[in-house]
C-alpha positions as CSV (number, residue, x, y, z in Angstrom):
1,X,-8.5,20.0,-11.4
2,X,-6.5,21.2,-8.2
3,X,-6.5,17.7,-7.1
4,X,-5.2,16.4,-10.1
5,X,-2.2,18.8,-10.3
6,X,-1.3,18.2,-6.6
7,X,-1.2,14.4,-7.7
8,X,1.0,15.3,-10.8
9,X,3.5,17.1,-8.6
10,X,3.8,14.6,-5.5
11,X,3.8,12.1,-8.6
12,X,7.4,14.1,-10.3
13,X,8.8,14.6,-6.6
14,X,8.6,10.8,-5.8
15,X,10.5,10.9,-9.6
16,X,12.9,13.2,-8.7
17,X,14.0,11.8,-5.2
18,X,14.4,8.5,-6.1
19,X,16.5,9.6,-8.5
20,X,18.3,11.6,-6.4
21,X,18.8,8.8,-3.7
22,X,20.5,6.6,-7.2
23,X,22.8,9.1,-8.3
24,X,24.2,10.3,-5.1
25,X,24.4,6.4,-4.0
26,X,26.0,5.4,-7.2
27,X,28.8,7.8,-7.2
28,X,29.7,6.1,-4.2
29,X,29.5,2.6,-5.3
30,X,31.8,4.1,-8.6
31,X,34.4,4.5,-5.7
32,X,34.4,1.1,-4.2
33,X,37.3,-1.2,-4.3
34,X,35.3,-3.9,-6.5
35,X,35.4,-4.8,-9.9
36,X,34.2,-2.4,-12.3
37,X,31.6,-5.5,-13.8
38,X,30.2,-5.4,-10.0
39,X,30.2,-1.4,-10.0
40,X,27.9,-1.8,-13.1
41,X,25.9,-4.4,-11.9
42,X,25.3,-2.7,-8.0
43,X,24.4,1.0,-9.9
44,X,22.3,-0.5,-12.4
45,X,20.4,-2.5,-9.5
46,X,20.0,0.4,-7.7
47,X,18.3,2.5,-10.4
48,X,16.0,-0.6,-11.7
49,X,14.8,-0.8,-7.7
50,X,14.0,3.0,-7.7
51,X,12.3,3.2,-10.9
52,X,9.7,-0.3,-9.9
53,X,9.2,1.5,-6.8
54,X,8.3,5.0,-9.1
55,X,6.3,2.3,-11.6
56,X,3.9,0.8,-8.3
57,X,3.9,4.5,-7.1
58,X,2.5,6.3,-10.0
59,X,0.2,2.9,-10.5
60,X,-1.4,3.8,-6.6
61,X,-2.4,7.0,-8.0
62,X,-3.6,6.0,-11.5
63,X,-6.4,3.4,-9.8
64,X,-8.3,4.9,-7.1
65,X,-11.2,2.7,-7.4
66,X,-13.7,5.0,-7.6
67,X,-17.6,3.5,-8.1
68,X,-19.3,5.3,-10.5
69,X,-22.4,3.4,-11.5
70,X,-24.9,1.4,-9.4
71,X,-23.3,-1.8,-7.6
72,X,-24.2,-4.9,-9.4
73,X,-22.9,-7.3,-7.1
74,X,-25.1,-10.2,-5.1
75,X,-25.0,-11.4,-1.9
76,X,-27.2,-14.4,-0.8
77,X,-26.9,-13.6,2.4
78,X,-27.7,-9.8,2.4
79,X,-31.1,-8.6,2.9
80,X,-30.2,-4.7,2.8
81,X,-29.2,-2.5,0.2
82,X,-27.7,1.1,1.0
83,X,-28.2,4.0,-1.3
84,X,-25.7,6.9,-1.2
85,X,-27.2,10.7,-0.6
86,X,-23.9,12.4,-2.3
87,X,-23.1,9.6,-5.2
88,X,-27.0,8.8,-6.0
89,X,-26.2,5.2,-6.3
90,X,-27.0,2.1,-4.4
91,X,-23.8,0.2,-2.7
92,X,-22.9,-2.7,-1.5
93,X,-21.5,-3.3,1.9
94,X,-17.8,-2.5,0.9
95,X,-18.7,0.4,-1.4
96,X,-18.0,3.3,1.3
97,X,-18.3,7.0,0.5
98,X,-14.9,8.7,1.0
99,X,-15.7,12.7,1.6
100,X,-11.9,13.4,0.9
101,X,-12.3,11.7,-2.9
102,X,-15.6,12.9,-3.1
103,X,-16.6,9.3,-4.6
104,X,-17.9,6.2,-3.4
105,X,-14.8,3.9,-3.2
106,X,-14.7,0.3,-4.0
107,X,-13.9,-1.9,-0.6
108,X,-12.5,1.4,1.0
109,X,-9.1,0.8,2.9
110,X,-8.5,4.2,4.6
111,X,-7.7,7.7,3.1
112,X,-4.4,8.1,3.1
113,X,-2.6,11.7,3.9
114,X,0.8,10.3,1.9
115,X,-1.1,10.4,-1.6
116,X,-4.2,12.0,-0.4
117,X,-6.4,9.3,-2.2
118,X,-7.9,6.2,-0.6
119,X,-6.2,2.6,-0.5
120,X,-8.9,0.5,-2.1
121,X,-9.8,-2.5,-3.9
122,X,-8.1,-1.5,-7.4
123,X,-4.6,-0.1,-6.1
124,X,-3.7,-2.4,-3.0
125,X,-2.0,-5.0,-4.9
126,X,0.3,-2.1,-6.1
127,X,0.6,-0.7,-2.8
128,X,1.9,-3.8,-1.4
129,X,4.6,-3.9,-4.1
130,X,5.5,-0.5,-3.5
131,X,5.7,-1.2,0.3
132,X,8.1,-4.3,-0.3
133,X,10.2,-2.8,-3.2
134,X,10.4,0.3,-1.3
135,X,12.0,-1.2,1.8
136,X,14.4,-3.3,-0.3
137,X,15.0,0.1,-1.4
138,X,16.0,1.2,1.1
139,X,17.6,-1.5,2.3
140,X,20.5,-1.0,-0.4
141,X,21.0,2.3,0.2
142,X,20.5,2.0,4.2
143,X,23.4,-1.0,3.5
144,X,25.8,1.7,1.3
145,X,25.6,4.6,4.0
146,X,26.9,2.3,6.5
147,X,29.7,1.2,4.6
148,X,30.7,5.0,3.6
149,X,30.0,5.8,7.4
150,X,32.3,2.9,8.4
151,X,35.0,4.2,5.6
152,X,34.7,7.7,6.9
153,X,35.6,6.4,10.7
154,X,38.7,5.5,9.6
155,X,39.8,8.6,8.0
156,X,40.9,11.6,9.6
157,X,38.5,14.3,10.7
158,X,39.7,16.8,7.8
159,X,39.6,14.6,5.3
160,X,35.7,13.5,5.9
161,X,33.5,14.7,3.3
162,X,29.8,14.6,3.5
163,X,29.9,12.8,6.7
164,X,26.7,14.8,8.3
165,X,25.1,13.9,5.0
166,X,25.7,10.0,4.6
167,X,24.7,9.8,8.8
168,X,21.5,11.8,7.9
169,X,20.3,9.9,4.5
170,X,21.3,5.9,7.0
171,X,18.9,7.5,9.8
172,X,16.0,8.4,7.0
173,X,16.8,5.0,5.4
174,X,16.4,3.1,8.4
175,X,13.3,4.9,9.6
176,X,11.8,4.6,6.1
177,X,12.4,0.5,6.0
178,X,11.3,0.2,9.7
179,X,8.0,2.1,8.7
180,X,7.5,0.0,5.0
181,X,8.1,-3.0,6.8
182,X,5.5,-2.2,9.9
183,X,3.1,-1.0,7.1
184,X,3.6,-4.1,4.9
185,X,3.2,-6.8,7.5
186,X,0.0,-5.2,8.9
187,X,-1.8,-5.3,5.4
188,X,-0.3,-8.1,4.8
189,X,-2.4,-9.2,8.2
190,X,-5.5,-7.9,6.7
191,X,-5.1,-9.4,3.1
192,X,-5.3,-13.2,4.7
193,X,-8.0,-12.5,6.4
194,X,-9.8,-10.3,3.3
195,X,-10.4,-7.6,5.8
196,X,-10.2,-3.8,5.6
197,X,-8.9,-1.4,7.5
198,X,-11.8,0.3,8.8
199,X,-13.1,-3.1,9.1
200,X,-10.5,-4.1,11.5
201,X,-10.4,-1.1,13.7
202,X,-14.2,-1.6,14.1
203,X,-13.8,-5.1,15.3
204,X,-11.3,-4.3,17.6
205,X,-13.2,-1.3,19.1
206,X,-16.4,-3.1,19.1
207,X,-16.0,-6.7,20.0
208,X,-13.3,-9.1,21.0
209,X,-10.4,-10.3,18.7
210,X,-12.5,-13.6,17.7
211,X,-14.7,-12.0,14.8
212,X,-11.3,-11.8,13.5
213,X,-10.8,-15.2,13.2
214,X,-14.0,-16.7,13.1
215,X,-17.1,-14.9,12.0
216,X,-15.9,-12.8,9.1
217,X,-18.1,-13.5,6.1
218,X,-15.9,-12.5,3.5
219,X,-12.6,-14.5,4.3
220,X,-12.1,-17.9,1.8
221,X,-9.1,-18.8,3.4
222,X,-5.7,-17.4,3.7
223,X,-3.9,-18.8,0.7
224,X,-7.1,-17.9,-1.5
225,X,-7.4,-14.6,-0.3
226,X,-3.7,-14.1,-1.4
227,X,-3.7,-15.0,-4.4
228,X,-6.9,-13.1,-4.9
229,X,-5.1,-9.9,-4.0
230,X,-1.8,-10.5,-5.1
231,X,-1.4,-13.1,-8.0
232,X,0.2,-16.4,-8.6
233,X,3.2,-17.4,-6.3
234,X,5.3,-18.2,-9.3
235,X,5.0,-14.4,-9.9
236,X,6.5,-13.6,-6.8
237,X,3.0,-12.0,-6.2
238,X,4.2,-9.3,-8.4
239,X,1.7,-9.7,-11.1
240,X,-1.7,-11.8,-11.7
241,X,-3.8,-10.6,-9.5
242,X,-7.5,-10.7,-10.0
243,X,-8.4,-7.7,-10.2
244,X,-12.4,-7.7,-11.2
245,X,-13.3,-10.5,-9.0
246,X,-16.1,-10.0,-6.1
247,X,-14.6,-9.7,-2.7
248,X,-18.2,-8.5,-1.4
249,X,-20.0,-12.0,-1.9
250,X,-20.7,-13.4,1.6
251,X,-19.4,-17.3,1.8
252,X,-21.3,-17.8,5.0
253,X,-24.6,-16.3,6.7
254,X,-24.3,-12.8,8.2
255,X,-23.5,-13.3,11.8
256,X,-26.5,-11.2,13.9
257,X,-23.7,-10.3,16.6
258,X,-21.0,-9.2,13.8
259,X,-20.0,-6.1,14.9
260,X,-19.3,-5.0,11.1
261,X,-22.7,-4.4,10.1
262,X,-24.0,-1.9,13.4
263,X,-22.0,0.9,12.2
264,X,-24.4,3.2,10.0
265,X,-22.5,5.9,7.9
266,X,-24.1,9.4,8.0
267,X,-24.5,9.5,4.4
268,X,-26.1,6.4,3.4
269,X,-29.6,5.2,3.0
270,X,-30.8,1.5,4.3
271,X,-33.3,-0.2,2.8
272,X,-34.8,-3.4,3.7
């Protein structure tokens, strides 16, 4: 229940300062020399932007891809089955027990500290969305801070108002589109390749970079993969993925050297 209402509240915050970030941008754009049919159209851009980012936001938190009954899924190629000791339910090899969530997550990303729930199989597609619509977001408003910086040069010192403000809100703007971006193209990364994050660290700490490439049974491809993740291009990956499909199947025989499958989680179980 504590968990719930810390979720509610970061849920009205992220509300409450994107809405803050459209009003205070939108007076500005009010006192542009432009037509007031392009005053319109830039504020009414601005708040549609911060309200999809809120919508993919709030949809991270509603699917958190939790596994609450025994895994059904089939691999030809897997010989083992794992049993959790906390859940009481056999998993797969994806199915990972997140302490944190206090569940057993479906193809388990990371825990993230941001949300404090896990990035998993349910909620990346959203979390991509968020990471692109937030750093067009941001973008915008980086784009209308300069301007008002640029207009504020010209003026005399006295007559400045809010200048402190507008350099402070371009600095977190361009740190915040620098960090969506970094985020975005390193999932992005992992999504062609149908890898996880815990996955890929382990690889890298474990073996060289050609498991990547090479060896990894789950990866169909890079243009399959995406469009298993994220939908239909015609979409513009904004809607359609598939959201109940199996990304646990093996397509090829477990390599005996993949580095994957020597790390043995505290919690689990292995039967043979």
């Amino acid at each position: 229940m504590r968990k719930k209402n810390i979720m509610n509240k970061r849920n009205i915050l992220c509300f409450l300062y994107l809405l803050f970030l459209a009003f205070y941008n939108s007076r500005y754009i009010c006192g542009l020399d432009l037509k007031r049919r392009n005053k319109i159209l830039l504020c009414i851009l601005l708040f549609v932007f911060a309200m999809f980012v809120y919508y993919m936001f709030a949809l991270i938190l509603f699917y958190k891809g939790k596994t609450k009954h025994h895994s059904h899924f089939y691999n030809r190629y897997d010989n083992e089955f794992r049993f959790c000791k906390v859940c009481k339910i056999i998993m797969n090899k994806r199915v990972n027990h997140c302490y944190k969530c206090d569940a057993c997550i479906k193809r388990r990303d990371y825990h993230s500290i941001l949300i404090d729930m896990c990035i998993n199989q349910d909620n990346l597609p959203y979390f991509m969305r968020f990471l692109v619509l937030s750093s067009l977001f941001n973008l915008i408003t980086l784009m209308i801070n300069l301007n008002r910086l640029s207009v504020s040069l010209s003026e005399k010192i006295s007559e400045r108002v809010n200048y402190n403000l507008t350099m402070l809100f371009a600095l977190q703007n361009l740190f915040l589109f620098n960090f969506f971006m970094y985020l975005f193209k390193f999932h992005l990364k992992l999504i062609l390749y149908n890898l996880t994050t815990e996955e890929y660290l382990h690889i890298q700490e474990t073996s060289s970079r050609k498991y990547l490439l090479t060896d990894n049974p789950y990866n169909r491809g890079k243009i399959r993969n995406l469009f298993l993740f994220l939908g239909k291009p015609y979409f513009l990956f904004m809607y359609g993925e598939e959201k109940y499909y199996d990304s646990n199947i093996f397509l090829t025989m477990m390599q005996s050297d993949w580095p994957l499958f020597r790390h043995k989680p505290r919690n689990v179980l292995y039967y043979y």
